[in-house]
C-alpha positions in Angstrom: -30.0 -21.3 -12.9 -27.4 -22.9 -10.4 -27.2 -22.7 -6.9 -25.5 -19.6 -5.8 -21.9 -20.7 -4.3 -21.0 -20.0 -0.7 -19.3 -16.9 0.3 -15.6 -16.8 -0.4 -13.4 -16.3 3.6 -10.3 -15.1 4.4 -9.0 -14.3 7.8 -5.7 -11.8 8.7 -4.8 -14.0 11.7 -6.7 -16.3 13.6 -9.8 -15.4 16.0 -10.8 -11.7 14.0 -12.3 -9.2 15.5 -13.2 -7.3 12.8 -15.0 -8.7 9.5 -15.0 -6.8 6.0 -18.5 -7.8 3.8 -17.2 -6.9 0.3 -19.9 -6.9 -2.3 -19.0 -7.5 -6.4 -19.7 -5.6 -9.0 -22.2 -7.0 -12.2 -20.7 -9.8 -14.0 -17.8 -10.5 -11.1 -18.0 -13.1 -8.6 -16.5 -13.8 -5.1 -13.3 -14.1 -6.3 -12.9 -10.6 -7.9 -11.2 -8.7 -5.1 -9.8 -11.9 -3.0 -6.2 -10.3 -4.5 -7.2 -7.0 -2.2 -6.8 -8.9 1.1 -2.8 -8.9 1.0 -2.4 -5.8 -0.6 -3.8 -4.1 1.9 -1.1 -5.4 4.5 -3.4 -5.1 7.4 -1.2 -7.8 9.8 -0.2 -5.8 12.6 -3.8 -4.5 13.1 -6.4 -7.0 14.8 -7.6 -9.8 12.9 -10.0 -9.4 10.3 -12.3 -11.5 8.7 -13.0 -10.7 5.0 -15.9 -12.1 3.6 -16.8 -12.4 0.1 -20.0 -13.0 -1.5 -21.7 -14.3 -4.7 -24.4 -12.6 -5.8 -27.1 -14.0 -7.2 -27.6 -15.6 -11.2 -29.9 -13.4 -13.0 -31.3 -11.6 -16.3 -29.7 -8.3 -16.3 -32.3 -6.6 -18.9 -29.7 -3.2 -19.5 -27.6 -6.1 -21.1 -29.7 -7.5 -22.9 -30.8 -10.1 -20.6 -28.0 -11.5 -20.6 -27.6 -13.8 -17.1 -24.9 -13.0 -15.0 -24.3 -12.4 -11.5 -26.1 -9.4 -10.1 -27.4 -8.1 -7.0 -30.6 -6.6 -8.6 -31.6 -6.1 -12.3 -30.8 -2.7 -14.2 -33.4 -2.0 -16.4 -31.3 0.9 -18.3 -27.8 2.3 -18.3 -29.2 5.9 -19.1 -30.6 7.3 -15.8 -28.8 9.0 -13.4 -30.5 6.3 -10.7 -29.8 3.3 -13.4 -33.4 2.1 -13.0 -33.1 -0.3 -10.7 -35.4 -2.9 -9.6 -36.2 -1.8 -6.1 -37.4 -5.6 -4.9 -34.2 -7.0 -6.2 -32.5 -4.2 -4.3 -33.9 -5.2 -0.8 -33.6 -8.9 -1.7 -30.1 -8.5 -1.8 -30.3 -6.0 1.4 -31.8 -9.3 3.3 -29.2 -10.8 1.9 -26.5 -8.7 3.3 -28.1 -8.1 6.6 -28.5 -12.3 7.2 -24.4 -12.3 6.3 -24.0 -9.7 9.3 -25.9 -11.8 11.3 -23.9 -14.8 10.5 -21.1 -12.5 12.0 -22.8 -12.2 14.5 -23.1 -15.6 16.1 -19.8 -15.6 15.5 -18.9 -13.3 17.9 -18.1 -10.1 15.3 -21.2 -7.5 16.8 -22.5 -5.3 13.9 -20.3 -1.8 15.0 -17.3 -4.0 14.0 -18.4 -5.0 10.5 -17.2 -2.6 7.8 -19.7 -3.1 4.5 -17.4 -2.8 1.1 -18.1 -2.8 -2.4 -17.0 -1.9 -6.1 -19.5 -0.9 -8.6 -22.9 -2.6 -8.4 -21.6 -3.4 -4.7 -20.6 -0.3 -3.8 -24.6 0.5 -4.6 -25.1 -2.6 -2.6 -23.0 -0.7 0.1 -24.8 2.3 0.4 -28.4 0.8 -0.4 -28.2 -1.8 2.3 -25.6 -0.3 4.7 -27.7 3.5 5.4 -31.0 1.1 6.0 -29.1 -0.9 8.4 -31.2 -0.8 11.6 -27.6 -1.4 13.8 -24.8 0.8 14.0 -21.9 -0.7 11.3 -18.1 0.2 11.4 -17.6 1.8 8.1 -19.0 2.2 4.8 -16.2 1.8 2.2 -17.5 2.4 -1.7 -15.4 1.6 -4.5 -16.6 3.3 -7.9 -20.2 3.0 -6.5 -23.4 4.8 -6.9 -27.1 5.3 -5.1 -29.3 3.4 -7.2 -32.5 4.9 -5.8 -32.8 7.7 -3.1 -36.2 6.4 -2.2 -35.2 3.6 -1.3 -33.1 4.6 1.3 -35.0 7.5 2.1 -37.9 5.3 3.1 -36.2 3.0 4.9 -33.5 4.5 5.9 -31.9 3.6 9.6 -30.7 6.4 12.2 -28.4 4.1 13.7 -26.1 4.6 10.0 -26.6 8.2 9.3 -23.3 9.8 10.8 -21.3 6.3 10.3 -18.0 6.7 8.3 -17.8 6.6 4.6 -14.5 5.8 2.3 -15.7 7.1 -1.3 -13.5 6.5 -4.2 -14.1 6.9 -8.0 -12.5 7.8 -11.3 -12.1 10.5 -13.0 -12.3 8.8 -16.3 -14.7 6.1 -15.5 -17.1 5.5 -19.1 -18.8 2.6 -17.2 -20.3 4.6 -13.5 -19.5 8.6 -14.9 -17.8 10.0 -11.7 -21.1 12.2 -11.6 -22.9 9.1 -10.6 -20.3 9.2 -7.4 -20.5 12.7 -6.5 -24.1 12.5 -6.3 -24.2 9.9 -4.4 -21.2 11.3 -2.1 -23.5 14.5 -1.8 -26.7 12.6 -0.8 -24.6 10.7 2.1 -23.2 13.6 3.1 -26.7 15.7 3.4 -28.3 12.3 5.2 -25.0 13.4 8.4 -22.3 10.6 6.7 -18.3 11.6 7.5 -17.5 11.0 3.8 -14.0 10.7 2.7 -14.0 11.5 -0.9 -10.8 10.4 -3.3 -11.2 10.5 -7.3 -8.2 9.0 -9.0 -7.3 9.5 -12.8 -8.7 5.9 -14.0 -11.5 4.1 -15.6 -14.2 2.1 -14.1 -11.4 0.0 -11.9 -9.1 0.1 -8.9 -5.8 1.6 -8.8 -2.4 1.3 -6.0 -3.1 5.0 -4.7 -6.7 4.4 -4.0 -5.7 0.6 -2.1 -3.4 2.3 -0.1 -6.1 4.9 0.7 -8.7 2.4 1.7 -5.2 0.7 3.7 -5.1 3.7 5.8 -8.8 4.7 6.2 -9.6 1.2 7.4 -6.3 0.9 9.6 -7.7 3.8 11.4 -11.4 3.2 12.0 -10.2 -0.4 13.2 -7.6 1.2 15.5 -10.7 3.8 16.6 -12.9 0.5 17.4 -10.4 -1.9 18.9 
């Protein structure tokens, strides 16, 4: 398999403040949500730095075993938890939490980084974001799920457990059932998450009401922060 490509970066305006991890879903790459950065018009808050990673090359067994970019490996597309490999799921949690770091040491502390993701990364999101051991700004899930509740039930971090949550999913979804985002919506909200729900009438995708939700959510936990 080939060498996983660097993270994709785009900055608001120079010297952010803030940075924005955004997470793919299965079968995308870094580029898949590049096109949200100026849709969300976010110039006249402080900068931001969104970052875009690739995830891993792998054999995706639901499909086949197909290889395509994943963050972990589904085993089946029937269960309400998808089956997923739990080691590939904290593989990819190191991942995310050495991409915080690298914020970090560039001078972005972990209560200004906002964790994002759509489908497999909004799993991503909550899987690696609630185990967090630091404080993060925001939780923002896009057509997401839990894959396993154990997971983050055994590891799960205090210092996430009343952090914000942007939750969006819709209502016509045949690839992630919207019960697959209520459920996971419910289990943040029992763990002491401020989840802001939003179901839209779409498929598995994104749609201009649900950007310019995510617009003002994240406007105002920056504006909270800055």
């Amino acid at each position: 398999m080939s060498a996983t490509p660097p993270p994709i970066e785009i900055e608001t305006a120079p010297n952010p403040e803030f940075a924005v991890i955004l997470l793919h879903g299965l079968g995308a790459d870094a580029n898949d949500f590049v096109p949200l950065v100026p849709e969300l018009r976010l110039s006249g808050a402080p900068a931001v730095r969104f970052v875009f990673p690739n995830a891993p090359e792998m054999a995706v067994t639901a499909n086949n075993g197909y290889v395509m970019r994943s963050w972990y490996d589904i085993r089946s597309f029937e269960s309400i938890e998808r089956q997923a490999d739990e080691a590939g799921i904290e593989a990819s949690c190191a991942t995310v939490r050495q991409l915080i770091a690298e914020q970090n040491t560039r001078g972005i502390p972990a209560s200004k980084i906002f964790l994002a993701g759509f489908s497999q990364g909004g799993a991503m999101t909550y899987s690696a974001g609630l185990t967090y051991p630091e404080t993060l700004a925001g939780l923002l899930v896009m057509s997401g799920y839990v894959p396993s509740k154990t997971f983050i039930e055994q590891r799960g971090a205090a210092a996430n457990r009343n952090t914000p949550v942007f939750a969006a999913h819709g209502e016509y979804d045949d690839v992630l059932p919207i019960q697959l985002g209520e459920t996971a919506r419910d289990f943040a909200l029992a763990r002491g998450n401020d989840v802001q729900w939003h179901a839209y009438p779409m498929p598995h995708s994104v749609c201009g009401e649900e950007v310019a939700a995510i617009r003002t959510w994240l406007s105002a936990r920056i504006a909270a922060l800055a």
